[in-house]
C-alpha positions in Angstrom: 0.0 0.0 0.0 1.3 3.3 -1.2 1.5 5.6 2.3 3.7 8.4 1.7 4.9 10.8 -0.1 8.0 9.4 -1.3 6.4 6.9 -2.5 3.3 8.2 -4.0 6.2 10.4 -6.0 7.6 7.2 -7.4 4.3 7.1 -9.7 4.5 10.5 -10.7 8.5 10.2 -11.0 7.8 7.7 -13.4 5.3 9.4 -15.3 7.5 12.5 -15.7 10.5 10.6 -17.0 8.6 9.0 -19.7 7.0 12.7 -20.7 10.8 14.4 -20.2 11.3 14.4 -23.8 8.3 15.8 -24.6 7.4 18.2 -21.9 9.5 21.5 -21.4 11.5 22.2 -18.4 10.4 24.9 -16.0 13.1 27.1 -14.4 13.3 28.9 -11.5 13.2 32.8 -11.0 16.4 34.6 -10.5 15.7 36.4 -7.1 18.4 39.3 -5.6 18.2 38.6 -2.0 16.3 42.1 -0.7 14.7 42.4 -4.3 16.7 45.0 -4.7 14.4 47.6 -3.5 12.4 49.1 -0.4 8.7 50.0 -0.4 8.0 53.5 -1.9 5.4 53.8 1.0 5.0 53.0 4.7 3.8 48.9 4.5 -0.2 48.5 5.1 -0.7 45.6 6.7 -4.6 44.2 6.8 -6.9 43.2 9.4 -10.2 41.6 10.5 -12.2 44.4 8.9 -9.4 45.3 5.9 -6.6 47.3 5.3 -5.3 49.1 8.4 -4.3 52.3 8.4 -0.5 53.7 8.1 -0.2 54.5 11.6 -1.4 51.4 12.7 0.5 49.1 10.4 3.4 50.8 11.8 2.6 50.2 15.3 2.4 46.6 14.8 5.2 46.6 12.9 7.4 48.4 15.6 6.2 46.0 18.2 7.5 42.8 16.3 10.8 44.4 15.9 11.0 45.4 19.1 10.8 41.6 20.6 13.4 40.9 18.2 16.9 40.6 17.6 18.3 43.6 16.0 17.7 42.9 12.5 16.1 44.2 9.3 14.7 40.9 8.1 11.3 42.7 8.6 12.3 45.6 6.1 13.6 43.0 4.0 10.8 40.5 3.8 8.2 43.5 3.6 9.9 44.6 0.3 9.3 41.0 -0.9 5.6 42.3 0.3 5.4 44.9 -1.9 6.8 42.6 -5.1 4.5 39.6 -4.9 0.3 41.1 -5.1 -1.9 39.6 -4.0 -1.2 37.9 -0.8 -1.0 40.6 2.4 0.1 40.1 5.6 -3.1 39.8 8.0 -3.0 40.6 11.3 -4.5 39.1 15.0 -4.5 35.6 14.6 -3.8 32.7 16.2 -1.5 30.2 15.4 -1.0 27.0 17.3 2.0 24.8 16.5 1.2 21.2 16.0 3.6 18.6 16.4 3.5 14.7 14.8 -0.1 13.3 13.9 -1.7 12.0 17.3 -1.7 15.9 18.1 -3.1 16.9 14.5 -5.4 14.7 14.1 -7.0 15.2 17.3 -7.5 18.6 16.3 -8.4 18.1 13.1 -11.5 15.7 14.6 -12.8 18.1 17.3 -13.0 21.1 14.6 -14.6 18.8 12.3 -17.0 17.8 15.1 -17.6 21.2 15.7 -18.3 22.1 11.9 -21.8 24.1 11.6 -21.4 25.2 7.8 -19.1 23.9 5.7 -15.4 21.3 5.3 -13.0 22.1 3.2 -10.5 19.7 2.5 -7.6 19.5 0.2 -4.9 16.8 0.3 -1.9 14.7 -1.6 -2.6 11.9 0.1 -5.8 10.0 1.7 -5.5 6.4 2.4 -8.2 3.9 2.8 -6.6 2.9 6.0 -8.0 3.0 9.8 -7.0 7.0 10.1 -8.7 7.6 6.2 -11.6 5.7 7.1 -12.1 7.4 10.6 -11.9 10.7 8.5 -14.2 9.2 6.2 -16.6 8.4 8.5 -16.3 12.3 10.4 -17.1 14.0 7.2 -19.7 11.6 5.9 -21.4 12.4 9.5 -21.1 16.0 9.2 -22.7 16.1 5.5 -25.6 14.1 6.8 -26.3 16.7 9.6 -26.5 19.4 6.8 -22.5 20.5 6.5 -21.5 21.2 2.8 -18.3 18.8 2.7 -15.9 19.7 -0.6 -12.8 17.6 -1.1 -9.8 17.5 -3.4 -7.4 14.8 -3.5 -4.4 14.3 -6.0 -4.7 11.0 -8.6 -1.2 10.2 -8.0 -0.5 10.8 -4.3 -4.6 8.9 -3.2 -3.6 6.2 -6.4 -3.8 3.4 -3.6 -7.2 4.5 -2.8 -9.5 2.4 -4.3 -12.9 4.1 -6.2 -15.1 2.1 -3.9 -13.3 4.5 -0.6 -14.1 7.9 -2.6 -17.3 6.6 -3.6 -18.6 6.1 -0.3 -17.5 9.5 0.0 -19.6 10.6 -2.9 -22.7 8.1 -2.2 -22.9 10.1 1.1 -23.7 13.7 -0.1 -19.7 14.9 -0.3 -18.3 16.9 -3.4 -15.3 15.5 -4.6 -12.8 16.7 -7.0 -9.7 14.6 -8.3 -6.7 17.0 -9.0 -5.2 16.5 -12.2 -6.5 12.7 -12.9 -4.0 9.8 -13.9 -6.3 8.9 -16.8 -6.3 11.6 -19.5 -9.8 10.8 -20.4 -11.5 12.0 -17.3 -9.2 15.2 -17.0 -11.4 18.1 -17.4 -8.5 21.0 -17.3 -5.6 20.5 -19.8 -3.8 17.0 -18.7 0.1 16.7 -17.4 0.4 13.7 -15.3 3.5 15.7 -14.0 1.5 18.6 -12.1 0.7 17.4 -8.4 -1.4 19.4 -6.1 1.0 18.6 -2.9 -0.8 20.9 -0.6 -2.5 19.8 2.6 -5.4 21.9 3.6 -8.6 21.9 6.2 -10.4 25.0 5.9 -13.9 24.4 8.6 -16.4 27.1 8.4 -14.0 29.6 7.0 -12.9 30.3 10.2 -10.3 27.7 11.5 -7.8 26.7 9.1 -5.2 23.9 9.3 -2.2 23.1 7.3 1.2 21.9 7.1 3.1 18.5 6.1 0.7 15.6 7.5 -1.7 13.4 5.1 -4.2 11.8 5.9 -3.1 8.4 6.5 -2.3 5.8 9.3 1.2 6.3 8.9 1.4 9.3 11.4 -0.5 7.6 13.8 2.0 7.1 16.3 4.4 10.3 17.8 8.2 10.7 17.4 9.5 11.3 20.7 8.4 8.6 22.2 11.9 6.4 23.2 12.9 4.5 20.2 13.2 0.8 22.8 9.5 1.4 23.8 8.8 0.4 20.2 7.7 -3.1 19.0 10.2 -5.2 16.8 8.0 -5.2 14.5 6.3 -1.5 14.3 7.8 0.5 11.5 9.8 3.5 12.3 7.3 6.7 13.9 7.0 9.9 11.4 8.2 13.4 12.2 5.7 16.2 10.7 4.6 19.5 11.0 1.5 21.4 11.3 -0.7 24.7 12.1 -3.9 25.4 13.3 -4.9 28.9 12.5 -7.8 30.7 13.9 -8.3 34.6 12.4 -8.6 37.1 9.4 -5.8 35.3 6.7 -7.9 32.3 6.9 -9.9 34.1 4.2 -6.6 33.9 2.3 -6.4 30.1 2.6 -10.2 29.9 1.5 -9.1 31.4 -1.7 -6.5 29.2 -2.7 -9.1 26.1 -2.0 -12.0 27.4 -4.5 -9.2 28.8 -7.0 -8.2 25.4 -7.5 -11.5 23.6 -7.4 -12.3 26.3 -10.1 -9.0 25.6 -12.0 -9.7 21.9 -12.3 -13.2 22.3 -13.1 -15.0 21.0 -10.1 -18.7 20.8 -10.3 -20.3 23.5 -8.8 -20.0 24.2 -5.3 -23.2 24.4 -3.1 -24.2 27.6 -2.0 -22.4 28.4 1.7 -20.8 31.0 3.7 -17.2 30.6 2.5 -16.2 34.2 3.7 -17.5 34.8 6.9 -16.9 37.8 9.1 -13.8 36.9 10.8 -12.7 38.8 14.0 -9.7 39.3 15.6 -8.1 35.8 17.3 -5.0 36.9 18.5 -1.4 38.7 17.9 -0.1 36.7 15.3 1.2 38.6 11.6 0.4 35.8 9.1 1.0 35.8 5.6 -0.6 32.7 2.9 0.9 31.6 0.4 -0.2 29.6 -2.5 2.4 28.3 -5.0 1.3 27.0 -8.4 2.7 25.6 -11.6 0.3 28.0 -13.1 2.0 31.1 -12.5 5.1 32.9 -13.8 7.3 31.4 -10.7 6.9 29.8 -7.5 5.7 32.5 -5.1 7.0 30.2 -2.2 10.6 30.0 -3.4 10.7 33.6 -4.1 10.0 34.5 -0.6 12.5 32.0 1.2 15.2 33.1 -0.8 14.8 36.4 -0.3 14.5 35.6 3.8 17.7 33.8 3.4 18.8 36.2 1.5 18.3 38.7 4.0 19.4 36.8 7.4 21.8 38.1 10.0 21.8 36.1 13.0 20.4 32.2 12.1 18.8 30.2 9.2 17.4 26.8 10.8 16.0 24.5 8.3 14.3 21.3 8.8 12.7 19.5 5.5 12.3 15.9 4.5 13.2 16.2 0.6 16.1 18.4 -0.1 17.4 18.9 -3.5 18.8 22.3 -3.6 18.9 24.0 -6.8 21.9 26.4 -8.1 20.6 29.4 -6.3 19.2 27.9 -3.1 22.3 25.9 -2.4 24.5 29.7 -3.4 22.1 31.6 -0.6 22.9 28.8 1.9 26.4 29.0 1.1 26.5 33.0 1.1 24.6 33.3 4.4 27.3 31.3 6.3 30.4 33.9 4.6 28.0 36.8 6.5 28.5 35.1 9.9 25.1 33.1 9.8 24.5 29.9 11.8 23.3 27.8 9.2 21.8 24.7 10.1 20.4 21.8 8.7 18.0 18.7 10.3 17.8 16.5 7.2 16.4 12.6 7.4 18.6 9.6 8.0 16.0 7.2 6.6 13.4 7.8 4.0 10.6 6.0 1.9 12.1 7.5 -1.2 16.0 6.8 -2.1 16.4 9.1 -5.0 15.4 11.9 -3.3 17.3 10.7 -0.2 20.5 10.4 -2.2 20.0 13.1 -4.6 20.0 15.4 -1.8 22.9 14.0 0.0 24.9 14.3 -2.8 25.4 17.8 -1.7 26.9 17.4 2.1 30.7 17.3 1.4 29.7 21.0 -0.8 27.6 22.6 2.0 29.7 21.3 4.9 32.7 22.6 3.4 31.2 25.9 3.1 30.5 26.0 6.8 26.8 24.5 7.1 25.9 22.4 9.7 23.9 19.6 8.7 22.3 17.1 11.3 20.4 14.1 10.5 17.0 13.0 12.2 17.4 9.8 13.8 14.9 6.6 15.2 12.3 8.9 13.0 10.8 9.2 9.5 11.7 13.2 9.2 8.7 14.4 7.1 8.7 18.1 8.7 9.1 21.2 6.4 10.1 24.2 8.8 12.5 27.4 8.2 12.9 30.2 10.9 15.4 32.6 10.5 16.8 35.4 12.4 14.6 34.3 15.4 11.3 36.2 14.0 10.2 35.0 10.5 9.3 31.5 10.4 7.4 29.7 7.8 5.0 26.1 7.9 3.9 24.2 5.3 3.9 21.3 2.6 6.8 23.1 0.6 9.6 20.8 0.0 13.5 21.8 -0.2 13.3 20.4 -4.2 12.5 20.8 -7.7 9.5 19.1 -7.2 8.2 21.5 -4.6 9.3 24.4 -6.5 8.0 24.1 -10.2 5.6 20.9 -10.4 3.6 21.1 -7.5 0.5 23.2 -6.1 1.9 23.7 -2.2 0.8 25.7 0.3 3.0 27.9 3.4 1.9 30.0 6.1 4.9 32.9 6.9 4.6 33.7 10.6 6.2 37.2 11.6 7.1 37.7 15.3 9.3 36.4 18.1 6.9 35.0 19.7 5.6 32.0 17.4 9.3 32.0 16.4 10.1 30.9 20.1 7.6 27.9 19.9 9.4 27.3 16.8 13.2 27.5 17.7 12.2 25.1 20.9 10.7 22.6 18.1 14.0 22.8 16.5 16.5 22.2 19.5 14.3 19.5 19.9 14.7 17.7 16.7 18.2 18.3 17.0 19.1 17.0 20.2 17.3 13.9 18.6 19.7 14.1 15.4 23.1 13.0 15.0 25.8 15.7 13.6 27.1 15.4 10.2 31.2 16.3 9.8 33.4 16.8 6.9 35.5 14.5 7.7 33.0 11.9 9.1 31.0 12.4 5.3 34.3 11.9 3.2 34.6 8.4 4.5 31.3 7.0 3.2 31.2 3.9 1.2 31.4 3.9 -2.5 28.4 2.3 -3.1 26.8 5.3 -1.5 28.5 7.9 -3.9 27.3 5.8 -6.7 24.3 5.9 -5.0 24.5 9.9 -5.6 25.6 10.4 -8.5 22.7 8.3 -10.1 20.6 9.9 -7.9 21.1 13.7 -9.5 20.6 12.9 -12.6 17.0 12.9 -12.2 17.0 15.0 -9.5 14.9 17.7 -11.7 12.0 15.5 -11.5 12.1 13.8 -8.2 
């Protein structure tokens, strides 16, 4: 049974290899770190009720800077603002940091439970397993008591999921939408097997919004921290993940990106229900959406971290399960650590997809010889995709560190500003790495041969992995 993503992107690997000589390859923008410019007016920043005023953006502003480190990752990152439409940072939410699936899933349930309008649910992967079915059986519950239900699943990352699991689904009253199908034949937007909707999304009443690196499958249902000798013999290795719960104003942002793509694809009709509700203030938190698609000029995702890297002073702390750094990520890394940044890395040291896995190490002996620490997860499946830099920007989501994640795939971040959240988040990461195992130079340079053979092989498809 296909229950990851590493393995659901064998299929689509696959695919794309036997379409490489027909399909063009995208590239990536060239980004200057601080976009070479500053805003030609004072940054507006939006709120429950709109835009906020000047003054008040400002006070905001000046209050995150001043429970942080001396730096001008804000200025920096607020340029970015002003470059990429569309997507403002929204103020007083609340963001709660979700660690491993037990966690998630329990909050996933109770807000479901609590559902009075509509689900909205978008997701790479949902297995017909004991964790699919129990979410099966939530939303089939909720759509009987009168809640609109809406779901979008990808054809490769659900292609274990057999048609009698979605049409129980369907027999029950829930919408469904396949993103981009397998089968040419039942695509209803313009087919390219290669073109993944990665993004894992609940969005209940419009108001509570969750999101991140977990699918929907049994796979996460143990934790990661839990000794690794407590473990059966038999019980496969626990997965590491990521997520958010968001309460507040930018959920309306995430709402957006849901319907845009069940519009893209061509979904039937959606029923009538309040999918913009008045949303009041929830908390203190700056949050900023972002979408990425294949569909637009470049990956609004990678724009933005480059440019945070791009602009760091102090740290850059990066944990992600698939990293294949391209040229100009892998430049940025390199460049931050020459400026006196602590660059460091938590990276897996087992996966459920060896191309990737290899592909990426193939890089150590350059970054670790440029000064970047790299640690690797152990006793855990590392499926977590976290940045926080500089102790005040941090970013969530199902964004990988790879080609993939950057050109192919529909993905979806949440960019938290603030020392505060960015606290939360730089406990998470000393953490996971006083459960990894440092990575040296020296140590690296006397890995077996089969393993650099292992490499090289691996980057040569590392484009499409």
């Amino acid at each position: 049974m296909m229950q990851s993503d590493g393995r659901a992107k064998i299929a689509g690997w696959l695919a794309a290899v036997c379409l490489a000589a027909l399909a063009g390859c995208g590239s990536l923008p060239t980004i200057v770190p601080d976009m070479g410019m500053r805003p030609a007016r004072p940054v507006q920043l939006d709120g429950a009720h709109g835009p906020l005023s000047a003054r008040q953006s400002k006070a905001i502003l000046d209050r995150l800077k001043s429970r942080g480190k001396e730096t001008d990752i804000f200025d920096r990152h607020l340029a970015l603002e002003e470059a990429i439409a569309g997507s403002p940072l929204v103020v007083g939410n609340k963001v709660i940091l979700l660690q491993d699936g037990p966690a998630t899933f329990q909050a996933m349930f109770t807000a479901i439970r609590n559902a009075k309008d509509h689900i909205n649910m978008e997701t790479y992967i949902i297995e017909d397993d004991e964790v699919g079915n129990r979410f099966a059986d939530a939303l089939i519950e909720k759509q009987a008591q009168g809640v609109q239900v809406n779901l979008i699943y990808d054809s490769v990352g659900s292609i274990n999921a057999p048609r009698e699991f979605f049409k129980r689904l369907t027999d029950g009253g829930i919408r469904i939408l396949e993103f981009n199908p397998i089968n040419p034949l039942i695509a209803k937007k313009g087919w390219d097997v290669n073109l993944r909707d990665h993004r894992k999304l609940l969005i209940v009443d419009g108001q509570t919004v969750f999101l991140g690196g977990i699918n929907i499958s049994s796979v996460y249902s143990g934790g990661s921290f839990s000794p690794h000798s407590k473990r059966r013999p038999d019980e496969k290795m626990p997965w590491r993940d990521t997520h958010l719960q968001v309460e507040g104003p930018v959920v309306g942002e995430f709402q957006k990106l849901f319907l845009a793509t069940w519009e893209k694809q061509k979904g039937e009709t959606l029923a009538p229900r309040d999918y913009f509700p008045q949303l009041g203030n929830k908390g203190r938190e700056v949050v900023r959406a972002i979408g990425s698609s294949p569909d637009e000029p470049y990956s609004l995702i990678y724009a933005t971290l480059i440019s945070a890297i791009g602009s760091a002073e102090t740290s850059i702390h990066l944990t992600n399960a698939y990293f294949v750094p391209d040229p100009q990520l892998l430049a940025a890394l390199k460049d931050a650590v020459q400026r006196g940044v602590d660059v460091r890395l938590i990276l897996p040291s087992h996966t459920d997809f060896w191309l990737v896995f290899h592909a990426g190490r193939a890089y150590y002996a350059e970054l670790l010889d440029a000064g970047v620490k790299i640690y690797e997860r152990r006793d855990a499946l590392l499926h977590s995709k976290t940045a926080l830099i500089d102790g005040v920007w941090s970013t969530i989501g199902s964004t990988n560190l790879d080609w993939r994640s950057f050109l192919h795939n529909e993905e979806v971040n949440a960019v938290i500003l603030g020392q505060e959240f960015s606290a939360q988040m730089q406990a998470m990461f000393e953490t996971d790495l006083a459960a990894s195992n440092p990575i040296t130079l020296e140590q690296w340079e006397q890995r077996p041969i089969s393993d650099r053979l292992k490499e090289i092989a691996a980057r040569i498809w590392e484009y499409w992995l």
